[in-house]
C-alpha positions as CSV (number, residue, x, y, z in Angstrom):
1,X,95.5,61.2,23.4
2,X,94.9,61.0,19.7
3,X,97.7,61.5,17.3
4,X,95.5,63.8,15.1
5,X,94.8,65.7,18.2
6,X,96.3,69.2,18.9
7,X,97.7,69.7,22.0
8,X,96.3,73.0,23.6
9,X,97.6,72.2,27.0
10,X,99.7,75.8,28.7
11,X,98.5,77.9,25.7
12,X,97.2,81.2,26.0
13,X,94.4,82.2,23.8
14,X,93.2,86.0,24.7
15,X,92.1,85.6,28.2
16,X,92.4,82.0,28.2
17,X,94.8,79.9,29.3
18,X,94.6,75.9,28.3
19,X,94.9,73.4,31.0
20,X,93.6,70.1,30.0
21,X,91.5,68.4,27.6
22,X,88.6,67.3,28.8
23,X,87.4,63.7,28.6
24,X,83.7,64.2,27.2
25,X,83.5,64.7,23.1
26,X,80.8,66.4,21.2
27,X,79.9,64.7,18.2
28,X,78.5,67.2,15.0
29,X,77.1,67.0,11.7
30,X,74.6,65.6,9.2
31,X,75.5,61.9,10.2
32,X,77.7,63.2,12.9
33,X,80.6,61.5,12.4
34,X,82.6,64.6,13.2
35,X,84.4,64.9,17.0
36,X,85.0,68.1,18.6
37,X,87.2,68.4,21.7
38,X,86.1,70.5,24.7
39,X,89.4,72.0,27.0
40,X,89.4,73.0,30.1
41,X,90.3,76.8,30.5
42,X,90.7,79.4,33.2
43,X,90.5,83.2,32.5
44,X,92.3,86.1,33.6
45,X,89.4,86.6,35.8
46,X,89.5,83.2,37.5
47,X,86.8,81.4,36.3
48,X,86.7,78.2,34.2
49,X,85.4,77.5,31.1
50,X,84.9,74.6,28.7
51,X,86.0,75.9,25.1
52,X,86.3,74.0,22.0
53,X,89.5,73.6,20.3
54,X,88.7,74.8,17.0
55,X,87.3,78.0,18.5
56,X,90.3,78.7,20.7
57,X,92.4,78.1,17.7
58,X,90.2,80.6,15.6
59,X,89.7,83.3,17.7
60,X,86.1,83.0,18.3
61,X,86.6,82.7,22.3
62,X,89.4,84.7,24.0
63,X,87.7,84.6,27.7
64,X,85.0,83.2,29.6
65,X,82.6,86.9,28.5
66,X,84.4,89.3,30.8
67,X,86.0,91.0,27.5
68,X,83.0,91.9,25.7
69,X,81.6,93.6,29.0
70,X,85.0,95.6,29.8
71,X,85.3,96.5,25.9
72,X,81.4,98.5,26.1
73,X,82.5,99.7,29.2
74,X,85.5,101.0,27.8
75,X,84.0,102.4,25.2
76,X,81.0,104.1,26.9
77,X,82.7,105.5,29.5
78,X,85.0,108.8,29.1
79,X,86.4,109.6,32.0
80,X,85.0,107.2,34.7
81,X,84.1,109.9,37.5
82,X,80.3,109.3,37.4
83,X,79.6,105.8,37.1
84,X,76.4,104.5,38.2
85,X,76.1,104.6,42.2
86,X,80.1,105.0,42.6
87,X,80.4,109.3,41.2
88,X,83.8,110.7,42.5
89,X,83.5,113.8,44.5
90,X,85.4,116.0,41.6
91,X,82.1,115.0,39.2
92,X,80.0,116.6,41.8
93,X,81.9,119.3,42.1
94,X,82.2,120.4,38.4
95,X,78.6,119.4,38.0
96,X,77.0,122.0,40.8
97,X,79.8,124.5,39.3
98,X,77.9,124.3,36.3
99,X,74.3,124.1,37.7
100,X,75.4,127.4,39.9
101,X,76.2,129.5,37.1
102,X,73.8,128.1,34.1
103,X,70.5,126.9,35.9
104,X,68.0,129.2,37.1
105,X,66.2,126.6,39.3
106,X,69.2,125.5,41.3
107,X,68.8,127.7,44.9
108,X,72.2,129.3,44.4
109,X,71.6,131.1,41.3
110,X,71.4,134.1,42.3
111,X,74.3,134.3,43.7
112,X,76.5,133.6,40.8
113,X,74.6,133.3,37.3
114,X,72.2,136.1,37.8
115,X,75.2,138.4,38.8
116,X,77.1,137.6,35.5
117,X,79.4,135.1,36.8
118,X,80.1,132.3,34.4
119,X,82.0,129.0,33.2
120,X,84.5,129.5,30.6
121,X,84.6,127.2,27.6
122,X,87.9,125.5,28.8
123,X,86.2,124.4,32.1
124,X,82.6,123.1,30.3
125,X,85.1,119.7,29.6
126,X,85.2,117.8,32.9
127,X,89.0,116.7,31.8
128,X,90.6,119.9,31.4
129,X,89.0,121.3,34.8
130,X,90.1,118.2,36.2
131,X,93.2,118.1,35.1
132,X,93.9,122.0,36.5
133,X,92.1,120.8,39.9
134,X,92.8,117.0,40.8
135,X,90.7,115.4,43.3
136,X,89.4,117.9,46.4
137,X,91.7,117.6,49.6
138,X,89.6,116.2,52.9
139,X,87.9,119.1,53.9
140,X,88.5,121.9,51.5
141,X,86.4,122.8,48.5
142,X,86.2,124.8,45.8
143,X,86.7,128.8,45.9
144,X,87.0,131.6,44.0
145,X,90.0,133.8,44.3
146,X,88.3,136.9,42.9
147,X,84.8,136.6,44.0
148,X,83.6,138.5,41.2
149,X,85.7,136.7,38.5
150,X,84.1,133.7,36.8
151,X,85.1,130.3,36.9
152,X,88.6,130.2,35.1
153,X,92.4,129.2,35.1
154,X,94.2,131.1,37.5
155,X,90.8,132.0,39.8
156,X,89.8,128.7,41.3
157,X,91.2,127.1,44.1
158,X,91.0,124.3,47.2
159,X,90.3,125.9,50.8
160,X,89.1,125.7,54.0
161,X,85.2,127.0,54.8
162,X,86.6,130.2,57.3
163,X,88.5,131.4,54.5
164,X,85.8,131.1,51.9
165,X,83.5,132.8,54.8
166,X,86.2,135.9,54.9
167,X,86.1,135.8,50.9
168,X,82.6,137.0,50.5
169,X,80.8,140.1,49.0
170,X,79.4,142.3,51.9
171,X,76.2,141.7,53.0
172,X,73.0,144.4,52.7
173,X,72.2,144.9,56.3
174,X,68.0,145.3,56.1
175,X,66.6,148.8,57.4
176,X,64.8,147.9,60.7
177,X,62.9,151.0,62.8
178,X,65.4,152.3,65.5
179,X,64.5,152.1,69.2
180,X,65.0,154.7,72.0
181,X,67.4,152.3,73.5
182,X,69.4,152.5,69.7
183,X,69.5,155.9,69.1
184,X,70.3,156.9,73.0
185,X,73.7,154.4,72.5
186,X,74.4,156.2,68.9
187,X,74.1,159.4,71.1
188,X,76.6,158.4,73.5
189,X,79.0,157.3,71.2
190,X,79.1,160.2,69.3
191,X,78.9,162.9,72.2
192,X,80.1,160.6,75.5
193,X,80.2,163.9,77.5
194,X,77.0,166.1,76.1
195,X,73.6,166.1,77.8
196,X,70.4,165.2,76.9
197,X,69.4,168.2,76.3
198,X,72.1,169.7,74.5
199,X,71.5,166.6,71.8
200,X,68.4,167.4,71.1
201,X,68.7,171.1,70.4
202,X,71.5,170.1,68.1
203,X,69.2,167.5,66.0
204,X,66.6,170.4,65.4
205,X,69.0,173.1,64.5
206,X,70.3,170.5,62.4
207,X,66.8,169.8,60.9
208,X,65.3,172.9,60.9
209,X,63.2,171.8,63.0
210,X,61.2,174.7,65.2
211,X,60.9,174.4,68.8
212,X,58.3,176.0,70.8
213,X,59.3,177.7,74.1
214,X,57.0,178.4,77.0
215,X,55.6,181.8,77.2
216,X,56.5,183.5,80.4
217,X,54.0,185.4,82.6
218,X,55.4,189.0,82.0
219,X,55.1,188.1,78.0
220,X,51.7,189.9,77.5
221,X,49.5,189.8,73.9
222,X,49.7,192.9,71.7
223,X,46.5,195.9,72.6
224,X,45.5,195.5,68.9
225,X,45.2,191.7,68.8
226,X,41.9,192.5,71.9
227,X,43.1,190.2,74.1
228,X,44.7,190.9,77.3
229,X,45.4,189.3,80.9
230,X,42.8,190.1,83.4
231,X,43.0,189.6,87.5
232,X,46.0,188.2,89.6
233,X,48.7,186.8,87.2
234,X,48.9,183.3,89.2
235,X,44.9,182.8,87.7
236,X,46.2,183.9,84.0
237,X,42.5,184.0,82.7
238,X,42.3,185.3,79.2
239,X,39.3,187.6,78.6
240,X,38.1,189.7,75.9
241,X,38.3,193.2,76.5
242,X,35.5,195.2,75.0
243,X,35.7,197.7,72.5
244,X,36.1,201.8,72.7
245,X,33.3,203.5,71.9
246,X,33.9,205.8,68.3
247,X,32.7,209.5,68.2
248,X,31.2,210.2,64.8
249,X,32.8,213.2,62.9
250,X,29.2,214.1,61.4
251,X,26.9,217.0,62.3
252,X,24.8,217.0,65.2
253,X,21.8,216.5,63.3
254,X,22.6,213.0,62.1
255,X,19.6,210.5,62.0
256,X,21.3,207.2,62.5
257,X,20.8,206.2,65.9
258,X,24.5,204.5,66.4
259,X,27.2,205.6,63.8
């Protein structure tokens, strides 16, 4: 080895670590009389590089390009939950939180922005929700305690699908045309021990509703209305009955031939 030549060898530079010089020199310069010395280096990352000295001892290389790539990654990333093909199952989770209650496309809409229910400010930063919530437990997910409260401290939490199920709003049953079968079991429950019969007579008392009743065969048409029943009752043949003749109050010597 040269005695004008800097030994490198088990130095650490950055990333690097020195350990050996190696044999082949690169010659530089106008007439290039100048010598630089390549060293063999290993990085933190485990691969090998030849560096030259005078960079090493500069600070133009401190590994073999894995710091330049972690340092924009660093600095373009802000939480790490929704990298590129690898997004945690929190970042979905605060992401369809939002798209629920802010996106009128998103199918569940309805459901929570159009009924007023909303994101606080606090929880529109991915950290601070995360750092109230954590990473979801194996099977649970996100729920509401007060299903009409919005998305807040102190009204989210992690459980199981039944439970969410139980902690719903009650559902609008649709009006469907009742059967006989339907309104015969209503019936029963309400009255198990009246008849029929007796139901319905309630139902159009209750609803006014007027009932015709057979007319009997001793039930005979007033004289006045010039109707009456004629021949043996089992026939019950309705005839017109014709009308009396009138005397005239005039004198005899009245003209008209009929008064």
């Amino acid at each position: 080895m040269s005695p004008r030549l800097h030994d490198l060898t088990g130095q650490r530079f950055g990333r690097l670590l020195v350990l050996r010089p190696h044999p082949e020199r690169v010659r530089y310069g106008k007439d290039k009389r100048a010598v630089a010395v390549l060293w063999c280096c290993v990085c933190v990352c485990g691969e090998e590089r030849l560096v030259f000295g005078s960079n090493l001892r500069q600070g133009f290389s401190r590994s073999c390009g894995c710091l330049i790539r972690d340092t924009t990654t660093e600095r373009n990333t802000r939480h790490g939950h929704a990298r590129r093909g690898n997004v945690t199952r929190a970042y979905t989770c605060w992401v369809s939180m939002l798209q629920r209650c802010r996106n009128p496309n998103t199918k569940g809409y309805c459901n929570y922005g159009e009924r007023g229910i909303t994101v606080c400010e606090y929880y529109c930063d991915f950290m601070n929700w995360y750092a109230d919530m954590g990473d979801p437990p194996d099977g649970l997910s996100q729920d509401r305690i007060n299903n009409d409260g919005n998305y807040e401290p102190g009204n989210l939490r992690w459980t199981t699908a039944s439970l969410q199920a139980r902690n719903q709003r009650p559902r609008k049953r649709k009006a469907r045309r009742a059967n006989v079968a339907d309104i015969r079991a209503y019936a029963a429950a309400l009255a198990p021990t009246a008849t029929p019969r007796r139901i319905i007579k309630q139902s159009a008392e209750r609803w006014k509703i007027s009932t015709a009743t057979p007319r009997s065969s001793s039930t005979a048409l007033p004289r006045s209305a010039g109707f009456h029943f004629a021949g043996p009752s089992s026939s019950r043949r309705r005839t017109r009955s014709a009308p009396a003749p009138r005397t005239c109050a005039a004198p005899t010597d009245c003209m008209r031939v009929r008064c």
